[in-house]
mmCIF file of the N, C-alpha and C atoms, coordinates in Angstrom:
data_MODEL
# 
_entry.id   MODEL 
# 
loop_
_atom_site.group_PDB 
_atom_site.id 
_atom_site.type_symbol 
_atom_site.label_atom_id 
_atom_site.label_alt_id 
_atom_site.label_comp_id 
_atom_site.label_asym_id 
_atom_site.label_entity_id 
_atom_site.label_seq_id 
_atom_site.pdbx_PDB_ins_code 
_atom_site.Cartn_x 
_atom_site.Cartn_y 
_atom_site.Cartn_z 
_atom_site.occupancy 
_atom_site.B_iso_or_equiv 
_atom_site.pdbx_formal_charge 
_atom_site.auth_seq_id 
_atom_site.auth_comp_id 
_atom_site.auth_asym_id 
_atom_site.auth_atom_id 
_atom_site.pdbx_PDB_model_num 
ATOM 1   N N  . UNK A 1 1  ? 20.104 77.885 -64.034 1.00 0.00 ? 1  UNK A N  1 
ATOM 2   C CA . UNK A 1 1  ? 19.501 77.367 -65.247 1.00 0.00 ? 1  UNK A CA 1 
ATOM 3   C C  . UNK A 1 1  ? 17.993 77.559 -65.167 1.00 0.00 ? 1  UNK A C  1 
ATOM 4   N N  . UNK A 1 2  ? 17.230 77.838 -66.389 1.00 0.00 ? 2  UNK A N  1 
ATOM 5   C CA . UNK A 1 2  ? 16.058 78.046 -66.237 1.00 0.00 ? 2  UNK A CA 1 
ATOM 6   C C  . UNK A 1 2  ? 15.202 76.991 -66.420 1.00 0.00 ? 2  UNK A C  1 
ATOM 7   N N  . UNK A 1 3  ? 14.431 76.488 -65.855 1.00 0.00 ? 3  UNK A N  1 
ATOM 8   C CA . UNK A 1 3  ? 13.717 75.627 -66.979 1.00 0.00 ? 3  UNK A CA 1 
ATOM 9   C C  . UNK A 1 3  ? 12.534 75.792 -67.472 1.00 0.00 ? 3  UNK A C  1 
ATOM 10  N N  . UNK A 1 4  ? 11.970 74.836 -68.881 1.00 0.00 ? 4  UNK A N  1 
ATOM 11  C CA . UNK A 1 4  ? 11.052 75.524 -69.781 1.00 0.00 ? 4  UNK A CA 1 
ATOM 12  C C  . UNK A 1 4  ? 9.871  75.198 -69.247 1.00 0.00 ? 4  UNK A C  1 
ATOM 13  N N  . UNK A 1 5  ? 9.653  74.516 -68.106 1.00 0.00 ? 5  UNK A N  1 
ATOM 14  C CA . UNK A 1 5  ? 8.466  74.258 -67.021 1.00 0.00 ? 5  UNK A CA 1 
ATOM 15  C C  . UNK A 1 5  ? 8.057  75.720 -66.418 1.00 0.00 ? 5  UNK A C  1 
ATOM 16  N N  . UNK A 1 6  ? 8.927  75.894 -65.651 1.00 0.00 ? 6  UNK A N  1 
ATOM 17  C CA . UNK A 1 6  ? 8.752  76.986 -64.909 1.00 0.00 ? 6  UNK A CA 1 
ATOM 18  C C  . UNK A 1 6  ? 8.068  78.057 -65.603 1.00 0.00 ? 6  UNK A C  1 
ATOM 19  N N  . UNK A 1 7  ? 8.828  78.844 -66.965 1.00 0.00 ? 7  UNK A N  1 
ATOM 20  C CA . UNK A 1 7  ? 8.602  79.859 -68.173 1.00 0.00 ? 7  UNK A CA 1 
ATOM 21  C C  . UNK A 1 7  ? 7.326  79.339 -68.309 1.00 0.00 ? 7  UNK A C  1 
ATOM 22  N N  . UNK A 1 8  ? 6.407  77.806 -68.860 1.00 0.00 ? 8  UNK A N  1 
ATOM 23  C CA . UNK A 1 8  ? 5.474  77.556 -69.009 1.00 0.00 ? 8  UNK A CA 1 
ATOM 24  C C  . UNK A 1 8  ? 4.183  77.635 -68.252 1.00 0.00 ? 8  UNK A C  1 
ATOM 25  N N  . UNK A 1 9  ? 4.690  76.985 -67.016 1.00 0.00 ? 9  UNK A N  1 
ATOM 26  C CA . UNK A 1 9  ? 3.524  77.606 -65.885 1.00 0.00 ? 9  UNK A CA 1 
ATOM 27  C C  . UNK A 1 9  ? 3.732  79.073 -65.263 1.00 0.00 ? 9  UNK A C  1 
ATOM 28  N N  . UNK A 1 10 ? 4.449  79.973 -66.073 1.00 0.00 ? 10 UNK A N  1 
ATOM 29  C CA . UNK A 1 10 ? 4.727  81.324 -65.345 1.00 0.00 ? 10 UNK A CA 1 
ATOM 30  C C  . UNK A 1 10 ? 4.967  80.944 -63.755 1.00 0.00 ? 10 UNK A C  1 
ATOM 31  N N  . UNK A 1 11 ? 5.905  80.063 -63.751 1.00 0.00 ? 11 UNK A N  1 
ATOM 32  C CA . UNK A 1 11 ? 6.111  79.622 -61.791 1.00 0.00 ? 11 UNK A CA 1 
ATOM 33  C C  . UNK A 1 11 ? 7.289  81.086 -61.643 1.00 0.00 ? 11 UNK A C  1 
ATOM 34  N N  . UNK A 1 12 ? 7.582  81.494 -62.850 1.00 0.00 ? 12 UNK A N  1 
ATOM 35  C CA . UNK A 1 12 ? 9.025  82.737 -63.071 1.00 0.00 ? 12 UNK A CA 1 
ATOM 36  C C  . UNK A 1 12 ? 8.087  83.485 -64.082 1.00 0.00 ? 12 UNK A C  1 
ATOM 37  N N  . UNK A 1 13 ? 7.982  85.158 -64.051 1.00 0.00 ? 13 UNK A N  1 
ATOM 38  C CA . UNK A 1 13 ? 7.636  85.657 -65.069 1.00 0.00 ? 13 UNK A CA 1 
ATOM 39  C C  . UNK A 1 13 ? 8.175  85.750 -65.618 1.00 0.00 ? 13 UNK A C  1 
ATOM 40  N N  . UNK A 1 14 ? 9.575  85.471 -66.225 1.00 0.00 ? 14 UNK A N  1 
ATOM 41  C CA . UNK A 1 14 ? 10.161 85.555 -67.460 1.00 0.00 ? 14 UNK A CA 1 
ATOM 42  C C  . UNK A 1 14 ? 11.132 85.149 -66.892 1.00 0.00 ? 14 UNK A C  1 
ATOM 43  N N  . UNK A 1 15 ? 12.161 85.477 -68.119 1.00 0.00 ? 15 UNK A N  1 
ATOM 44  C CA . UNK A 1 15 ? 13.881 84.877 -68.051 1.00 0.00 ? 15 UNK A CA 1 
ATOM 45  C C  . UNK A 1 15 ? 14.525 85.996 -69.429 1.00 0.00 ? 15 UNK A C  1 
ATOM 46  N N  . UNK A 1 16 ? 15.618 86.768 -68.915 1.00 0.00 ? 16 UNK A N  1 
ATOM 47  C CA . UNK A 1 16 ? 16.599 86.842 -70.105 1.00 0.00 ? 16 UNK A CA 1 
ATOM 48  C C  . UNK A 1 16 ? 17.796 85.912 -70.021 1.00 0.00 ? 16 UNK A C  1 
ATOM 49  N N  . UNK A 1 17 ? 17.846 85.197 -71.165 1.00 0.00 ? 17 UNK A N  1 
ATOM 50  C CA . UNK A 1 17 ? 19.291 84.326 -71.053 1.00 0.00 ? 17 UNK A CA 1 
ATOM 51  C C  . UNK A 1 17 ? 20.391 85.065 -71.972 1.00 0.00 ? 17 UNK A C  1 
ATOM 52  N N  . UNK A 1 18 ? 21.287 84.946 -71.705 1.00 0.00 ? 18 UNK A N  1 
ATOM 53  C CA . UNK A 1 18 ? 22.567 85.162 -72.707 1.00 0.00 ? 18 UNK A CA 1 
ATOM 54  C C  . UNK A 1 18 ? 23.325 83.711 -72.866 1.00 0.00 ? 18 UNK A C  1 
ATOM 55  N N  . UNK A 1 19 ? 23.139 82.880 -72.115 1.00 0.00 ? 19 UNK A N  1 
ATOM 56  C CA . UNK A 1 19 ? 24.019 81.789 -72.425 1.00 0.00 ? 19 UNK A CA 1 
ATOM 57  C C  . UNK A 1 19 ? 22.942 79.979 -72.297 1.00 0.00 ? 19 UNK A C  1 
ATOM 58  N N  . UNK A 1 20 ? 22.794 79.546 -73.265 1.00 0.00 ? 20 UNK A N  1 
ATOM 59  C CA . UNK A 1 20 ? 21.538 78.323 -73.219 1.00 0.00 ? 20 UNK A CA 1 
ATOM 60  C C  . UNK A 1 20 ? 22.698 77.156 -73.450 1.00 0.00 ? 20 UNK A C  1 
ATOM 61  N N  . UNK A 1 21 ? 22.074 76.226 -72.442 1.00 0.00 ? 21 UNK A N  1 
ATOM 62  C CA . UNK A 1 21 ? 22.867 74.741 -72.348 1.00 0.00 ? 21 UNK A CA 1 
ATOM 63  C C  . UNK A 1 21 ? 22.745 74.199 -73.796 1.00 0.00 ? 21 UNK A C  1 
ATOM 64  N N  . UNK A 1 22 ? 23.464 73.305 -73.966 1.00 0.00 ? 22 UNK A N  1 
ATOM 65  C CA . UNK A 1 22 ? 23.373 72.947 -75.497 1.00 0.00 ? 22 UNK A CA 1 
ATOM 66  C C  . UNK A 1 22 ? 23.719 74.015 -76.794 1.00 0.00 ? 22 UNK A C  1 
ATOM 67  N N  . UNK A 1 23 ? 24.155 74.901 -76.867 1.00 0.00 ? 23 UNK A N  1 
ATOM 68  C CA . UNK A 1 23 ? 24.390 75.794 -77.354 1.00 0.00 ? 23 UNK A CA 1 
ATOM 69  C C  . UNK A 1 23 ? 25.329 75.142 -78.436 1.00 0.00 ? 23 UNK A C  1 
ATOM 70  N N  . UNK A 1 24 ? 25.208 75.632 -80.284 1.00 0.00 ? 24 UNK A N  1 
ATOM 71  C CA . UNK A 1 24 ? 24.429 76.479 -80.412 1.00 0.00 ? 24 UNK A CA 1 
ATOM 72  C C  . UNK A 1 24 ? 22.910 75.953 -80.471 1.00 0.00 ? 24 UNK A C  1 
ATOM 73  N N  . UNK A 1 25 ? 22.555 74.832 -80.545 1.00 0.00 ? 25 UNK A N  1 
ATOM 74  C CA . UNK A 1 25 ? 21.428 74.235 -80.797 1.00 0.00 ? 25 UNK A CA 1 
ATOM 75  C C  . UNK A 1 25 ? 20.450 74.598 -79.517 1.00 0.00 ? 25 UNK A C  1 
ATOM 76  N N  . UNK A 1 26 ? 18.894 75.024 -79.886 1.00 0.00 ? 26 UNK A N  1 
ATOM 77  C CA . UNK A 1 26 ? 18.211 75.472 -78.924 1.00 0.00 ? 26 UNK A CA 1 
ATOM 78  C C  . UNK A 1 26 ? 16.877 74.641 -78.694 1.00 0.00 ? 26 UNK A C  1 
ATOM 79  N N  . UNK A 1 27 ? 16.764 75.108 -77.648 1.00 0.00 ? 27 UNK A N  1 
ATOM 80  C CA . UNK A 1 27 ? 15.521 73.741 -77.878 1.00 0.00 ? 27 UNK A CA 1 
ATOM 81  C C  . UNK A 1 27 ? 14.268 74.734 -78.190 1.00 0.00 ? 27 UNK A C  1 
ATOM 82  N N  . UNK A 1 28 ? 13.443 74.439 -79.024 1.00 0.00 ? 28 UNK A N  1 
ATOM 83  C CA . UNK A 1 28 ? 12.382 74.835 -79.746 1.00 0.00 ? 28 UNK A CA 1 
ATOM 84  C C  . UNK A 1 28 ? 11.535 75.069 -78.328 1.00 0.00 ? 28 UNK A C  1 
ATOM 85  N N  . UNK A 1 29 ? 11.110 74.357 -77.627 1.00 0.00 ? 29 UNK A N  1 
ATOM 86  C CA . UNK A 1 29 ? 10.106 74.661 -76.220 1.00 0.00 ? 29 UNK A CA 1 
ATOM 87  C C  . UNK A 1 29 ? 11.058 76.106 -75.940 1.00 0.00 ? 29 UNK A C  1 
ATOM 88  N N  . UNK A 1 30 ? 12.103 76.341 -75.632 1.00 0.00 ? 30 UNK A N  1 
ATOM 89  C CA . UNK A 1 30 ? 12.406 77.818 -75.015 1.00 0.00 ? 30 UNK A CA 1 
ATOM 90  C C  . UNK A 1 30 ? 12.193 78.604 -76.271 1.00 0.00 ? 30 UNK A C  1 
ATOM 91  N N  . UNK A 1 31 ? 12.465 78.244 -77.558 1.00 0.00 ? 31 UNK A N  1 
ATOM 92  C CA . UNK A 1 31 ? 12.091 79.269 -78.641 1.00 0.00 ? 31 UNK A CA 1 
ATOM 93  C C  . UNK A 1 31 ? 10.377 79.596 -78.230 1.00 0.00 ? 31 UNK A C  1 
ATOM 94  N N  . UNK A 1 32 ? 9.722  79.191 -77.925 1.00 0.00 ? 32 UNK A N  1 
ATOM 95  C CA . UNK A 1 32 ? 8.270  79.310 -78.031 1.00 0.00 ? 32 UNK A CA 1 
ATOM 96  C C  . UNK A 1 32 ? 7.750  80.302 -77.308 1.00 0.00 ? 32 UNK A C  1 
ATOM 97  N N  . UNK A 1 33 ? 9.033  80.215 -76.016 1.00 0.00 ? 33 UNK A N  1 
ATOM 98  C CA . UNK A 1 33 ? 8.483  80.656 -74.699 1.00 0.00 ? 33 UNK A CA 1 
ATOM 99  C C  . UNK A 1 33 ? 7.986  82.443 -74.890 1.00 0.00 ? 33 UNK A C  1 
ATOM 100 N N  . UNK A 1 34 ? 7.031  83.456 -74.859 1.00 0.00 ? 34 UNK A N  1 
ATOM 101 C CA . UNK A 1 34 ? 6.790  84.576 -74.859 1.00 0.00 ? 34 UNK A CA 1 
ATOM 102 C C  . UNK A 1 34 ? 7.649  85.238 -73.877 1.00 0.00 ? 34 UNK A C  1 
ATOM 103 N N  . UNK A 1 35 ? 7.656  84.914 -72.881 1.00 0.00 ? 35 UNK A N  1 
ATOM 104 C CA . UNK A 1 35 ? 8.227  85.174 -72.001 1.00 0.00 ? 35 UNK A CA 1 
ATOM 105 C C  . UNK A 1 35 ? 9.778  85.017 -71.545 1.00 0.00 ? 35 UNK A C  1 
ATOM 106 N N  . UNK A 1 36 ? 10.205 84.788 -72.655 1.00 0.00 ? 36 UNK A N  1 
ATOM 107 C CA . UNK A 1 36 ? 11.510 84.529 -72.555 1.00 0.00 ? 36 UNK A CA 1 
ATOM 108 C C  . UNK A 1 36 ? 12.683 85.233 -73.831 1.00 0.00 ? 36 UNK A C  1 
ATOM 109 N N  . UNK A 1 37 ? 13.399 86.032 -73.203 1.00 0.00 ? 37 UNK A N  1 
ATOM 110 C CA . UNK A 1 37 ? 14.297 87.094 -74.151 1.00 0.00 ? 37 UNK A CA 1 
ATOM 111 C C  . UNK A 1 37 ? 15.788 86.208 -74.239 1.00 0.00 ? 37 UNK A C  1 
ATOM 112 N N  . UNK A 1 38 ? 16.223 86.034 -75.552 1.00 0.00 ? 38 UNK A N  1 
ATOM 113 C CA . UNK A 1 38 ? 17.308 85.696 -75.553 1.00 0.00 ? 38 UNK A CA 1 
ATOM 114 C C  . UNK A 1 38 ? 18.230 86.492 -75.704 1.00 0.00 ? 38 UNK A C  1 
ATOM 115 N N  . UNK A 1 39 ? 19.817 86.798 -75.672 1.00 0.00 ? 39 UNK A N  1 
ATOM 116 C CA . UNK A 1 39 ? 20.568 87.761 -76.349 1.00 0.00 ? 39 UNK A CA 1 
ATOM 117 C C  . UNK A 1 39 ? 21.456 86.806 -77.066 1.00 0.00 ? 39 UNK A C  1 
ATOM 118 N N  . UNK A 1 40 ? 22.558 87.270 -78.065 1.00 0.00 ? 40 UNK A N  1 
ATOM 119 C CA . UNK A 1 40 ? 23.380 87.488 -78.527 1.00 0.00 ? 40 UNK A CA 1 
ATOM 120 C C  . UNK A 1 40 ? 24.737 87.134 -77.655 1.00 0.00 ? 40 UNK A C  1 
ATOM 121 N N  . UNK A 1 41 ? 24.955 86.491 -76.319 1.00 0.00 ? 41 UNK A N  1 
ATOM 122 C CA . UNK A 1 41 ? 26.641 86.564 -75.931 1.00 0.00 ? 41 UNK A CA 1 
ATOM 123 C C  . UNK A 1 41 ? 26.931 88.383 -75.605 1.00 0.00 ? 41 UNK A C  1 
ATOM 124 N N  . UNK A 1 42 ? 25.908 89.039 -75.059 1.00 0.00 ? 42 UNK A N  1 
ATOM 125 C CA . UNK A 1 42 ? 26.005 90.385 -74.986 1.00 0.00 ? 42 UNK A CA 1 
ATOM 126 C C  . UNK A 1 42 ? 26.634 90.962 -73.632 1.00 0.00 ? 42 UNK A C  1 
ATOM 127 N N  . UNK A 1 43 ? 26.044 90.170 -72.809 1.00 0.00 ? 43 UNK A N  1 
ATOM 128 C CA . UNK A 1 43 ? 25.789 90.242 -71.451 1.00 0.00 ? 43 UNK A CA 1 
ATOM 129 C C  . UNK A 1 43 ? 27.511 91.209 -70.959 1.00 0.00 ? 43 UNK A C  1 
ATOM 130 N N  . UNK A 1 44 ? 28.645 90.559 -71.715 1.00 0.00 ? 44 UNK A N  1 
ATOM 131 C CA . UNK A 1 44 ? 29.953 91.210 -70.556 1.00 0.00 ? 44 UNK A CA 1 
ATOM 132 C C  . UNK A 1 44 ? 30.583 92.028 -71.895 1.00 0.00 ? 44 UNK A C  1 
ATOM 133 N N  . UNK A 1 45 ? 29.967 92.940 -72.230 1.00 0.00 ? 45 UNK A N  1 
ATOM 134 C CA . UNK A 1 45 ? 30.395 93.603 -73.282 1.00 0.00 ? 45 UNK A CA 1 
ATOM 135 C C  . UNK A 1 45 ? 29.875 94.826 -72.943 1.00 0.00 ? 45 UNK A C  1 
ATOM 136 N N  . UNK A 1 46 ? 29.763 95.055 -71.914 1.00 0.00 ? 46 UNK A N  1 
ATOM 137 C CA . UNK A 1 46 ? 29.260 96.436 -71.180 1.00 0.00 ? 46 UNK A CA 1 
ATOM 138 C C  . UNK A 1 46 ? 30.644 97.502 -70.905 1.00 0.00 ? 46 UNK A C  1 
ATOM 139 N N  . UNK A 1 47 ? 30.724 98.357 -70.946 1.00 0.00 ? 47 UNK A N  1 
ATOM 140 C CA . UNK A 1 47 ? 32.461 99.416 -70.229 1.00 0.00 ? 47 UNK A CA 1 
ATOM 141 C C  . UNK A 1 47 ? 32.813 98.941 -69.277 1.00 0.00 ? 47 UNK A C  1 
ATOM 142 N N  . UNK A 1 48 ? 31.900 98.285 -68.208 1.00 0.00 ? 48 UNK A N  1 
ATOM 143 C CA . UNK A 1 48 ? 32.738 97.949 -66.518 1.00 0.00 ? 48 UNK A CA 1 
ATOM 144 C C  . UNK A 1 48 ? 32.719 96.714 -67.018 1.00 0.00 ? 48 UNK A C  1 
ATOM 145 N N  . UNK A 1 49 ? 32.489 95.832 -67.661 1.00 0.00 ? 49 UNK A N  1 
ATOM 146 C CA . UNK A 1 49 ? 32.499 94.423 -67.818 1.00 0.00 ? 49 UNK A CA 1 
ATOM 147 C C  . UNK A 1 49 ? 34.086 94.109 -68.442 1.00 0.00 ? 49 UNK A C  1 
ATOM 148 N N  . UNK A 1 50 ? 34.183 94.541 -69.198 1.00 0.00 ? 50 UNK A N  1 
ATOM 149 C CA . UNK A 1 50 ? 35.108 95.041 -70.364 1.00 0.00 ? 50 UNK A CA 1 
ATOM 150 C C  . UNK A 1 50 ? 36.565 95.182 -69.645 1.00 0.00 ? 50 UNK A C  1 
ATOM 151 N N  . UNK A 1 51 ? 36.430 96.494 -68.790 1.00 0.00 ? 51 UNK A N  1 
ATOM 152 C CA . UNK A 1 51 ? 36.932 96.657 -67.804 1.00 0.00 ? 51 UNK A CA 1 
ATOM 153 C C  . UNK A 1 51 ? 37.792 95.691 -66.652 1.00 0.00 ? 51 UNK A C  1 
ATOM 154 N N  . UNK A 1 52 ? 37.016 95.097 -65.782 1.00 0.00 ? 52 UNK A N  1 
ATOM 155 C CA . UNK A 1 52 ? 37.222 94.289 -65.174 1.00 0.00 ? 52 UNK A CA 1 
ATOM 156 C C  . UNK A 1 52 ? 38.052 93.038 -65.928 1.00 0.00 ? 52 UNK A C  1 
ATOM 157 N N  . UNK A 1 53 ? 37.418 92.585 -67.015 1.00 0.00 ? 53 UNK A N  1 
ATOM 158 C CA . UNK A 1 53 ? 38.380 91.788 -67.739 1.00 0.00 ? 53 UNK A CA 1 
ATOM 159 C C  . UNK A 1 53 ? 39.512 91.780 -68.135 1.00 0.00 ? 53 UNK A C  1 
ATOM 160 N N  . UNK A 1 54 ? 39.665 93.313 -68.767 1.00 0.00 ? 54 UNK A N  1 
ATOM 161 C CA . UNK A 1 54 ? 41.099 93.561 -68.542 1.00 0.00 ? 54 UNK A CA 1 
ATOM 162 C C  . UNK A 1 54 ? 41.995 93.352 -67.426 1.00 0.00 ? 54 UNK A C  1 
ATOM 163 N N  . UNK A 1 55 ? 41.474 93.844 -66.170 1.00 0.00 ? 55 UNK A N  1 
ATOM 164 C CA . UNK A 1 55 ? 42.365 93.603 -65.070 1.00 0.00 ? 55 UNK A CA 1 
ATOM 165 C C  . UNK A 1 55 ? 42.421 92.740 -64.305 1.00 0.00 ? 55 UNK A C  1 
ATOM 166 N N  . UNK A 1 56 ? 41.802 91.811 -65.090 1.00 0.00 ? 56 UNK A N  1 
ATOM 167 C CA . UNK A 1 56 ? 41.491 90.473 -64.603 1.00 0.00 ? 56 UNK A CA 1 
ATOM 168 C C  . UNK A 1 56 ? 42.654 89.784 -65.481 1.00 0.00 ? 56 UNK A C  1 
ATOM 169 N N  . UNK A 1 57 ? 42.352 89.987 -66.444 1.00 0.00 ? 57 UNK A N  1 
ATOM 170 C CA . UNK A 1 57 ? 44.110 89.344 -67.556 1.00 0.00 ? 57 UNK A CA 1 
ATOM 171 C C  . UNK A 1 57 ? 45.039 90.061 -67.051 1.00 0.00 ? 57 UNK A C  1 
ATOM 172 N N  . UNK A 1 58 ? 45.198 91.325 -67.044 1.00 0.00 ? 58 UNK A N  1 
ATOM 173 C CA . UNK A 1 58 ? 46.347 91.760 -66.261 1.00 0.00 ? 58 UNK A CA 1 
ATOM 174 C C  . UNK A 1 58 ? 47.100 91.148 -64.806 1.00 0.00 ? 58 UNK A C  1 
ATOM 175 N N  . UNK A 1 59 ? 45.841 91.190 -63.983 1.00 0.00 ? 59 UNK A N  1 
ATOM 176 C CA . UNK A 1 59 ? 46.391 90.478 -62.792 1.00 0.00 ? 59 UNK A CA 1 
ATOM 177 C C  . UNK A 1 59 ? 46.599 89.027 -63.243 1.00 0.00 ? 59 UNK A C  1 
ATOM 178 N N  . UNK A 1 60 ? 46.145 88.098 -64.212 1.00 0.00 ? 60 UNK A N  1 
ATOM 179 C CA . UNK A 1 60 ? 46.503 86.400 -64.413 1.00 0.00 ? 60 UNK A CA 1 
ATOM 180 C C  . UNK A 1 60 ? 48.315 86.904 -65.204 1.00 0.00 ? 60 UNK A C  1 
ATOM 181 N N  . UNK A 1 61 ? 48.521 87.546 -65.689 1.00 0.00 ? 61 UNK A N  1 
ATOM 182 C CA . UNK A 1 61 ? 49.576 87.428 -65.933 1.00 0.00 ? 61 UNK A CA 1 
ATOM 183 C C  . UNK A 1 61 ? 50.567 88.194 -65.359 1.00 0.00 ? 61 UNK A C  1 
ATOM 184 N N  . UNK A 1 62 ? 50.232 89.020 -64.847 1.00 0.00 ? 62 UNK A N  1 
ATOM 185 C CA . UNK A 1 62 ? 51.721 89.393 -63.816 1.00 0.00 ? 62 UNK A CA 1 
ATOM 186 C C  . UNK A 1 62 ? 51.757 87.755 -62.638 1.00 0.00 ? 62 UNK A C  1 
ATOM 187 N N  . UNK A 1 63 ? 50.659 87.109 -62.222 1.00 0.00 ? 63 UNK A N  1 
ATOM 188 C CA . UNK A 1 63 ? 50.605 86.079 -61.358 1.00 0.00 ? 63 UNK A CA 1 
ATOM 189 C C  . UNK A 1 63 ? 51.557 84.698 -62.195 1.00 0.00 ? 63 UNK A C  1 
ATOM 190 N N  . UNK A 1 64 ? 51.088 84.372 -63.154 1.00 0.00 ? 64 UNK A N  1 
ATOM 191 C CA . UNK A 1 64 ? 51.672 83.285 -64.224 1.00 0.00 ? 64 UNK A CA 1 
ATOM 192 C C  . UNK A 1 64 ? 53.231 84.546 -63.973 1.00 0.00 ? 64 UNK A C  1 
ATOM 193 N N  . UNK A 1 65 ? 53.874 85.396 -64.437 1.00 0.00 ? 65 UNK A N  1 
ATOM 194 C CA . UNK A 1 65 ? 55.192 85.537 -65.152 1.00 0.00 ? 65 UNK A CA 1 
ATOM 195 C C  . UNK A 1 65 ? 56.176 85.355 -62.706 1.00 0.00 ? 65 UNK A C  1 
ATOM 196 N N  . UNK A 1 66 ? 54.937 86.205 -61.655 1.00 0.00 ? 66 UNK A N  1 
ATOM 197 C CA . UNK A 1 66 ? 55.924 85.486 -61.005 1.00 0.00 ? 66 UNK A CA 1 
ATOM 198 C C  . UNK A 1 66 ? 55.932 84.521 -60.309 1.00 0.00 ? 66 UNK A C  1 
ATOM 199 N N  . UNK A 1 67 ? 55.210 83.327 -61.237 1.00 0.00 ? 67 UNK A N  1 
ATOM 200 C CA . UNK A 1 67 ? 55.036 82.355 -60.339 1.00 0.00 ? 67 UNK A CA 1 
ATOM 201 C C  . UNK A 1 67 ? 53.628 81.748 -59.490 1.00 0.00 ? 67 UNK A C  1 
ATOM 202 N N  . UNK A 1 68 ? 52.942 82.250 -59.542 1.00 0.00 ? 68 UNK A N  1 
ATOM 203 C CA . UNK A 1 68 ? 51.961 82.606 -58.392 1.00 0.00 ? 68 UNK A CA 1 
ATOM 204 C C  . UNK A 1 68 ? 50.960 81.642 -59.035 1.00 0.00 ? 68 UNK A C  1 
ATOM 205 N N  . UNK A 1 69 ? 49.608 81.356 -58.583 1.00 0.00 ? 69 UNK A N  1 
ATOM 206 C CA . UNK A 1 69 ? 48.718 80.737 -58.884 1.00 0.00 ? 69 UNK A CA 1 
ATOM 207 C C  . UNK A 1 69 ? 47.592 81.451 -60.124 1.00 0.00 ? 69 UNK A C  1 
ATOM 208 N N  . UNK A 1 70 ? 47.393 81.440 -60.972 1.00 0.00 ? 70 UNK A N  1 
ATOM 209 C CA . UNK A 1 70 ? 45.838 82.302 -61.368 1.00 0.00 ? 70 UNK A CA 1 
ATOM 210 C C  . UNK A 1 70 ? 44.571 82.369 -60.664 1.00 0.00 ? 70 UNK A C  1 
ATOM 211 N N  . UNK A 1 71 ? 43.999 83.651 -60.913 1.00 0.00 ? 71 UNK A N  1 
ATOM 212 C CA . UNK A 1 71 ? 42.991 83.713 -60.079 1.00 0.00 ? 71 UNK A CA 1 
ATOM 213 C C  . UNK A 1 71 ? 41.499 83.320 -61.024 1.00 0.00 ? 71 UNK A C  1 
ATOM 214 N N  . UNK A 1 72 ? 41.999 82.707 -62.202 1.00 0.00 ? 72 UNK A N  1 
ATOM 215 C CA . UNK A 1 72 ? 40.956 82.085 -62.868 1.00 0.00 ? 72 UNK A CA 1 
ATOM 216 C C  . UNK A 1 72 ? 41.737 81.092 -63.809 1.00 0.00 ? 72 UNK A C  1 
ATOM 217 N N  . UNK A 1 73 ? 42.264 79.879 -62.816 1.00 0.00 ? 73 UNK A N  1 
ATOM 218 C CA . UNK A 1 73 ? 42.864 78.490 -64.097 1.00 0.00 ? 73 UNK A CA 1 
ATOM 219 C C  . UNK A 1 73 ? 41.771 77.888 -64.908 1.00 0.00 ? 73 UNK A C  1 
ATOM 220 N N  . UNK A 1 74 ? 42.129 77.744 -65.825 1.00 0.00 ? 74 UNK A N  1 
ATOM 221 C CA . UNK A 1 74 ? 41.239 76.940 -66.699 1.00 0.00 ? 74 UNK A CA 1 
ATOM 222 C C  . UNK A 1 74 ? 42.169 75.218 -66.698 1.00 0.00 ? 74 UNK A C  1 
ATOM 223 N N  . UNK A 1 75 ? 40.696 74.254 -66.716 1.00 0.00 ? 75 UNK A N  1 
ATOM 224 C CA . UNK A 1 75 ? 41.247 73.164 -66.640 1.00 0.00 ? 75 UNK A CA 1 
ATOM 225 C C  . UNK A 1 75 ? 42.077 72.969 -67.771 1.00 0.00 ? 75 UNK A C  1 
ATOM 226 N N  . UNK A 1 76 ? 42.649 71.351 -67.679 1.00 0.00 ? 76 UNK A N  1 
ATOM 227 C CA . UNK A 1 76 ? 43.593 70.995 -68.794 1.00 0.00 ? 76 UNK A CA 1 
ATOM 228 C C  . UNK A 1 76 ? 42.642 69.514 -68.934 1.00 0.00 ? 76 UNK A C  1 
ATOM 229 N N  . UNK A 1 77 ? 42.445 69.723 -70.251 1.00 0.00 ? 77 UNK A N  1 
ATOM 230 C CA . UNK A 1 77 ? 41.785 68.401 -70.637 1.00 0.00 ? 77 UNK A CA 1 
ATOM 231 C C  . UNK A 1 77 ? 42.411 66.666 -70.144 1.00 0.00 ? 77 UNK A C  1 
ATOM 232 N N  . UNK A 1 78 ? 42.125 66.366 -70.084 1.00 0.00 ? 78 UNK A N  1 
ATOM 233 C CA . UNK A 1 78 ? 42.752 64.790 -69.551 1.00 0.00 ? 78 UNK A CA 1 
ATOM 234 C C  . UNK A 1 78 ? 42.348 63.585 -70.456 1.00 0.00 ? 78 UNK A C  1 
# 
């Protein structure tokens, strides 16, 4: 996580984020920041990103149909 201290005293010369806490709402101090690039949710939309995801669902479901554990469970709300 970045924080808008750091960006402010340049303690970091910059930051690209793709993903901001509180989302979608942003906090105006990181809007300000010059030094700070936001994207779009871009970041795993690359060919190897893309990629990998696929065989990443591929392998969760041959694992789920024999049984097996996933190699990425998502919790269950409680």
């Amino acid at each position: 996580m970045v924080e808008t201290a750091a960006l402010q005293t340049q303690a970091i010369a910059g930051a690209a984020l793709d993903v901001i806490e509180g989302e979608p709402e942003v906090p105006a101090a990181l809007l300000a920041q010059d030094n700070l690039l936001i994207t779009p949710h871009v970041a795993a939309r690359s060919p190897q990103a893309m990629a990998a995801m696929y065989q990443q669902m591929l392998e969760n479901l041959a694992r789920h149909l024999s049984g097996q554990p996933l190699l990425t469970p998502v919790a269950e709300r409680g």
